[in-house]
C-alpha positions in Angstrom: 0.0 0.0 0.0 1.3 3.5 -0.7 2.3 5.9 2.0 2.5 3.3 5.0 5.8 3.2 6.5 7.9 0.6 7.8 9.0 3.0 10.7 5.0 3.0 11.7 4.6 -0.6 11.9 3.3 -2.3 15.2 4.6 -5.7 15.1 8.0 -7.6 14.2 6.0 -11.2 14.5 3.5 -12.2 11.2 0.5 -12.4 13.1 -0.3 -14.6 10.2 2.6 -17.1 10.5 4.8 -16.1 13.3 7.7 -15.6 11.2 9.8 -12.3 11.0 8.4 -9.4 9.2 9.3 -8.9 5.6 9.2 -5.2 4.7 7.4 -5.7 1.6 4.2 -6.8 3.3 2.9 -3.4 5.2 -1.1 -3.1 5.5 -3.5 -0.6 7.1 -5.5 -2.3 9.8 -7.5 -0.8 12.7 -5.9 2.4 11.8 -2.2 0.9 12.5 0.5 0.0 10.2 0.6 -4.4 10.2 3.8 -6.0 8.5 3.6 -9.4 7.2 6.3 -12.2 6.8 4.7 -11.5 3.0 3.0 -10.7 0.4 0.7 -13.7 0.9 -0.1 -13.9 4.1 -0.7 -10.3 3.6 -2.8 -11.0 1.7 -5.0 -13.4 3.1 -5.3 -11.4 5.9 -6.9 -8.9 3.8 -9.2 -11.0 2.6 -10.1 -12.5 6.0 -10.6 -9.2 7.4 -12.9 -8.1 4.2 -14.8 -10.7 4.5 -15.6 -10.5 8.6 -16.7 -7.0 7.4 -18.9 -8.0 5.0 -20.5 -10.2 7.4 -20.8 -7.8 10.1 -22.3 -5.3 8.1 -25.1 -7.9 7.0 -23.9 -8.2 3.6 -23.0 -11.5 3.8 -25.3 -14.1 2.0 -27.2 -16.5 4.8 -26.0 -19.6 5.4 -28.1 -22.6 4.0 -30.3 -24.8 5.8 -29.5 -28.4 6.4 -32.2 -30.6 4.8 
């Protein structure tokens, strides 16, 4: 993401993995700058946290009944 900044970040762990930071791997979340051990587990955490939003704002499509 443009403009965060390595100096900003919050962690030195992946909270993803557990593995040391990489600092390719910055995201916004929350408001605070969240380093990754990489781009992928960047990633899914992205994802993840999109879609807990979606399903906290209702968006989310209901789950379907068992028969």
């Amino acid at each position: 993401m443009d403009g965060l900044r390595l100096e900003d970040c919050i962690n030195s762990i992946c909270p993803w993995s557990g593995d040391p930071v990489s600092p390719d791997s910055l995201t916004l979340y929350d408001g605070r700058v969240v380093e990754f051990c990489n781009t992928g587990c960047r990633d899914k955490f992205e994802q993840a946290v999109a879609a807990f939003e979606t399903a906290l704002s209702g968006e989310a499509a209901p789950a379907a009944s068992g028969g």
